[in-house]
C-alpha positions in Angstrom: 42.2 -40.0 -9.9 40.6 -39.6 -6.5 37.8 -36.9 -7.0 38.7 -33.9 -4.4 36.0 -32.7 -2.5 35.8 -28.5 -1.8 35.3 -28.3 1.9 34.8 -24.6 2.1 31.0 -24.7 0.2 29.7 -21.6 0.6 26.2 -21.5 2.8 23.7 -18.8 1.0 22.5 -16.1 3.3 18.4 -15.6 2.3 19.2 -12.0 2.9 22.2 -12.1 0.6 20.6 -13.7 -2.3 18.2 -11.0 -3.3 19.0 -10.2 -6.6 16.6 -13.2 -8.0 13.9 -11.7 -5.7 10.7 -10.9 -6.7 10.1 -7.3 -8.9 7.7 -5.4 -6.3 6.3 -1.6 -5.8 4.9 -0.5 -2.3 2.2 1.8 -2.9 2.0 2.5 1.2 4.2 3.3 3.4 4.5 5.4 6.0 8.4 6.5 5.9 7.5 9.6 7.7 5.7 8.0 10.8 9.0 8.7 13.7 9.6 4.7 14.1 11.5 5.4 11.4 13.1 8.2 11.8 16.4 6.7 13.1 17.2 4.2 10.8 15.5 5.0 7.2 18.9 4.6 5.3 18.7 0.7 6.6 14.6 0.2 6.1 15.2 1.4 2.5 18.4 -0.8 1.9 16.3 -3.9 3.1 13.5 -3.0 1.0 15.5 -2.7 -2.1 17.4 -6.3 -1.1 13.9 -8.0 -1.0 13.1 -6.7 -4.3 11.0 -3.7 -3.1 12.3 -1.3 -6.3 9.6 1.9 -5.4 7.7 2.8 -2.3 5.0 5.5 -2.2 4.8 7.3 0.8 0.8 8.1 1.4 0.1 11.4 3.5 -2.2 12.0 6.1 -1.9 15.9 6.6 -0.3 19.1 5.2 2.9 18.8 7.4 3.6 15.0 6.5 2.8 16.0 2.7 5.6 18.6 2.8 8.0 16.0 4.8 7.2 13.1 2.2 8.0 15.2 -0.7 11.1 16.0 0.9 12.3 12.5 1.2 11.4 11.5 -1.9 13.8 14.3 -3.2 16.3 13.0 -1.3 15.7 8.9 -2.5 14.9 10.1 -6.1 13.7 6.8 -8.0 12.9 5.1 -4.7 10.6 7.2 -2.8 8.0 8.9 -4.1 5.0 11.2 -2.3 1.4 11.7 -2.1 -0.7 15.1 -1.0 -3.8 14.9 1.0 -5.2 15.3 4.0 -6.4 12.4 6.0 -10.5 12.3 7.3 -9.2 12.1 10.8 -7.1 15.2 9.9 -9.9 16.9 8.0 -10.5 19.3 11.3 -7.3 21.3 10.5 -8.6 22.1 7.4 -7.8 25.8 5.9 -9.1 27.5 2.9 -5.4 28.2 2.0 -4.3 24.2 1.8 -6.0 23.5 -1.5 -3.5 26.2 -2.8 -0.9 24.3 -0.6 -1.8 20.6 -1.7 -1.8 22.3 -5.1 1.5 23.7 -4.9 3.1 19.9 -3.8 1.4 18.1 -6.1 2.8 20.1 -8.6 6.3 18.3 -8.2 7.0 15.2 -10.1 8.0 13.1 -7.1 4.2 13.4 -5.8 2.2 10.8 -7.7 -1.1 11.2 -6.6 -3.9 13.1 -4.3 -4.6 11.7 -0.7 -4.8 10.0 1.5 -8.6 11.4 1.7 -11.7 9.9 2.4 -14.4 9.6 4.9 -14.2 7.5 8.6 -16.9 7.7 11.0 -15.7 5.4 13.0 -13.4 7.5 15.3 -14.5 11.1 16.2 -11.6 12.6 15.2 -13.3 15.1 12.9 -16.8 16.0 12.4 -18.8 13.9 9.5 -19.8 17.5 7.7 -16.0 19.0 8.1 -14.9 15.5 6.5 -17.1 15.6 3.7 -16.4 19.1 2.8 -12.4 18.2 2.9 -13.6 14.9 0.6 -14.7 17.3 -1.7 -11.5 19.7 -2.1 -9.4 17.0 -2.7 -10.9 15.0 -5.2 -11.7 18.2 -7.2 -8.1 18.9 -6.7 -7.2 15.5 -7.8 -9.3 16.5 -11.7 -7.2 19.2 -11.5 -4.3 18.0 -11.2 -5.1 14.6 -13.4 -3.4 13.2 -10.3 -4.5 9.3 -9.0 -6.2 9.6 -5.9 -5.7 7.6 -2.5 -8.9 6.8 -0.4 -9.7 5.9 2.7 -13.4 4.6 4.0 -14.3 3.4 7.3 -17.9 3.2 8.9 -18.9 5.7 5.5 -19.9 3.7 3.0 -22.9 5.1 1.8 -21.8 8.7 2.1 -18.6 7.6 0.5 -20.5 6.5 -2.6 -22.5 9.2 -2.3 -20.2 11.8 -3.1 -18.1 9.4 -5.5 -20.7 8.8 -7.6 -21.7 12.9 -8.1 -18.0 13.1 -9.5 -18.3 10.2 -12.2 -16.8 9.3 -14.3 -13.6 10.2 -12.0 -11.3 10.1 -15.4 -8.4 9.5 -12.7 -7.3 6.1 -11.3 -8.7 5.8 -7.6 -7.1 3.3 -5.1 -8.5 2.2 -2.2 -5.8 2.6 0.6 -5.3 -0.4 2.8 -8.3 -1.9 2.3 -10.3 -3.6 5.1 -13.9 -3.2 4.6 -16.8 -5.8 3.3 -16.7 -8.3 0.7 -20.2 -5.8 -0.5 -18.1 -2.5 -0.1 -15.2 -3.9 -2.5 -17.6 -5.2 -5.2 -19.4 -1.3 -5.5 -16.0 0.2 -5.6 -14.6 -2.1 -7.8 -17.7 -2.4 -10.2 -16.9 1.5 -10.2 -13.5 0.8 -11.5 -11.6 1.2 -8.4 -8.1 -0.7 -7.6 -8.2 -2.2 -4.4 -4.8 -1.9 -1.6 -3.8 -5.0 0.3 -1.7 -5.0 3.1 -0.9 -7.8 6.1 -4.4 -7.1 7.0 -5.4 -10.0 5.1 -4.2 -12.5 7.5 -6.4 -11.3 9.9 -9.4 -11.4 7.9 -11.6 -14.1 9.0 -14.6 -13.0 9.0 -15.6 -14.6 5.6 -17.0 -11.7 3.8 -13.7 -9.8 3.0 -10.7 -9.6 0.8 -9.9 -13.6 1.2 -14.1 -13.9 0.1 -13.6 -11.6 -2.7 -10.2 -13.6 -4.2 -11.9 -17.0 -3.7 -15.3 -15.7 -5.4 -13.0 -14.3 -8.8 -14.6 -10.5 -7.8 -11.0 -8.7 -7.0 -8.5 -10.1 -9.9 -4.9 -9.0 -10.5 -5.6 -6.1 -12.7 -7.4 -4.0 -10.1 -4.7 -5.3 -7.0 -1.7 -3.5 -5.4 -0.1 -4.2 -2.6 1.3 -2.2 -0.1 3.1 -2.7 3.5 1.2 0.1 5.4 4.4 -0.2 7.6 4.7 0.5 10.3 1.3 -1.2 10.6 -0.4 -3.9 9.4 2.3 -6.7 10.2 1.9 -9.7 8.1 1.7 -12.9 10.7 2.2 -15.5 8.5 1.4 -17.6 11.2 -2.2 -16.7 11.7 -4.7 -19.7 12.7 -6.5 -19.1 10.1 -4.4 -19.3 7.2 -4.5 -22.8 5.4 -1.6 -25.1 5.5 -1.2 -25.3 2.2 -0.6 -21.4 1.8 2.0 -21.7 4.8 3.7 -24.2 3.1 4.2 -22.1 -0.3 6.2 -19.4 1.5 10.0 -19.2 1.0 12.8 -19.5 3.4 14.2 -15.7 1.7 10.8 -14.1 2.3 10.3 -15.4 5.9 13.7 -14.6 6.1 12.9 -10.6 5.9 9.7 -10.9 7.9 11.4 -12.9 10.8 14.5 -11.0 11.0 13.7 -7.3 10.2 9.6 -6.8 10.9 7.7 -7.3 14.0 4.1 -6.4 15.2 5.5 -2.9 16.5 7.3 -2.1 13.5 6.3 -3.4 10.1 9.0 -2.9 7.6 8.6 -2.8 3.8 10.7 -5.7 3.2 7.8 -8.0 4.4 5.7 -7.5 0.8 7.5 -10.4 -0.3 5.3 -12.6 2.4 2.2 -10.4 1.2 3.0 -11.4 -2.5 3.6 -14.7 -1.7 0.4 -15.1 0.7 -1.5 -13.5 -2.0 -0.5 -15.8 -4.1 -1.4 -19.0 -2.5 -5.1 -17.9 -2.3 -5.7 -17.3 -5.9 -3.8 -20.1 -6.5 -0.9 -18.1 -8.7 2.4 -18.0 -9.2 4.4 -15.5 -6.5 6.6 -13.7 -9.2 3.1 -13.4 -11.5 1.7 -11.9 -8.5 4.1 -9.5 -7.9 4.6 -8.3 -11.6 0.6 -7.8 -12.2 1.1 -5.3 -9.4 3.9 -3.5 -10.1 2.6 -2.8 -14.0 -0.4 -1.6 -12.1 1.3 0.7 -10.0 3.8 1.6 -12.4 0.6 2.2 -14.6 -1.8 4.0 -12.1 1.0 6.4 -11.2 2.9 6.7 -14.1 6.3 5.9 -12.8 9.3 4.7 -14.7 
């Protein structure tokens, strides 16, 4: 008998075939940020077909700390909030927002204190204003026995400064979207600190950053997260100067997500798969090993189901 050939194969869709994706948790983005605003329901679907399961949205100020906690109420499982109030932010400051931060992170969907920090490199608020609101939160953040979200730029050594007069924290502490010096990460990491990578690394070619602190064995999975910073930090996974060989290890379903839903305007969450899977091929792991250190470290850190 003539063996009858099925002429209607099916073609897989990368998009389609999600449910063997990678297991991932997005400890920053910005769902609140208004490129979103007209199309969440889809940015959240997409996450959730590329195997992005939670997303923490990190706040900058009191308003988007009340707006985050709102969404996450409305996504419940999928969403969750920070409270904090950002260095460039730090100007607004009032004596009644500790009360105020106090009263968010109170609520179950907000998992953690920030983002808060120090950055001299804009003048957005004065260094002695930003200091003072440093302070607040991370006493807030013993308080509450809430992680804490940070943010450094141009600070370092006031940065340390005031970490150091509250150790040992006795909280987790995460360095938000990380993209200081390779001798920056080592103090905060050497102080227990998890480090957040975002797209940034494929811009980092300056040879005394995160790709210098993965090759020399200083930043290892248990102190990594990873985070889309959407609408920011776009991964190109075409940069110059990213080797061939970690090109090559990136899937058609990953660069699927990337090429069809994210862009250098508007980052979407569904791009961590190309993080993971960049990540990956500079420490020479597995992807899916990549992507399940973080998520037990986020699941861990913020003590989500």
């Amino acid at each position: 008998m003539a063996c009858q050939t099925n002429s209607s194969v099916e073609v897989l869709d990368p998009i389609k075939e999600n449910y063997d994706n990678y297991l991932l948790i997005d400890v920053g983005s910005n769902m609140v940020n208004k490129k979103f605003s007209r199309d969440l329901e889809s940015v959240l679907q997409r996450a959730k077909d590329s195997g992005v399961q939670k997303i923490i949205v990190p706040c900058t100020s009191l308003r988007t700390s009340k707006e985050a906690l709102r969404l996450a109420r409305i996504y419940p499982g999928a969403l969750y909030s920070t409270a904090g109030i950002h260095p460039h932010e730090a100007k607004s400051w009032e004596d009644c927002y500790y009360n105020e931060l106090k009263d968010i992170a109170k609520n179950p969907e907000c998992v953690a204190i920030g983002i808060c920090g120090l950055d001299y490199n804009k003048d957005f608020s004065s260094p002695d204003i930003q200091r003072k609101v440093f302070e607040q939160q991370i006493s807030l953040a013993i308080e509450m026995n809430k992680p804490i979200m940070f943010h450094q730029k141009g600070a370092h050594e006031d940065f340390l400064c005031i970490i150091k007069t509250h150790m040992p924290l006795m909280i987790p502490a995460i360095l938000h979207s990380f993209t200081g010096s390779f001798e920056e990460a080592t103090d905060y990491i050497n102080l227990g600190m998890y480090i957040g990578i975002t797209g940034g690394l494929c811009k980092d070619s300056s040879g005394s950053g995160i790709k210098k602190l993965l090759s020399a064995g200083i930043l290892t999975l248990d102190r990594i997260l990873v985070q889309s910073d959407s609408p920011f930090m776009y991964p190109n996974a075409r940069a110059a100067n990213l080797s061939e060989a970690v090109k090559s290890s990136l899937t058609q379903r990953s660069l699927g997500f990337l090429q069809r839903y994210c862009t250098f305007h508007r980052n979407e969450p569904c791009s961590l798969p190309i993080l993971v899977e960049l990540l990956a091929g500079l420490i020479a792991k597995k992807p899916d090993e990549v992507a399940l250190a973080t998520s037990i470290n986020a699941l861990k850190i913020f003590g989500m189901s």
